[in-house]
C-alpha angles and dihedrals in degrees: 000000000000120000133252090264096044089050094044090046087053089052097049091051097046086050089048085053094043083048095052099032111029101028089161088061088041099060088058100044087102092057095057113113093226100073089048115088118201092218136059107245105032118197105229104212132170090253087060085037083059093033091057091038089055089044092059091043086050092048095054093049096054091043091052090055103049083047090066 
């Protein structure tokens, strides 16, 4: 199981990619459901850490396919 900051670090590297290599998902990365909690003080734990990595993973992949 990786920790908070290895999963963070792995996110902000997979954002800086979808920045420089995909700008017209980036532009839309705000609007994903998955960074907006629906309470007000939302518990960040390393199960919402994997679930937002695999989001991302799952954004550029689908992206990639329409794309073809």
């Amino acid at each position: 199981m990786e920790t908070a900051k290895d999963l963070i670090t792995e996110i902000s590297v997979l954002t800086r990619e979808i920045e420089t290599n995909y700008p017209e998902i980036y532009e839309h990365l705000d609007e994903n459901p998955m960074t907006i909690p629906n309470m007000e003080h939302p518990k960040v734990n390393n199960k919402a850490l994997e679930d937002y990595l695999e989001s991302l993973k799952q954004l550029i992949n689908k992206h990639k396919k329409a794309s073809k």
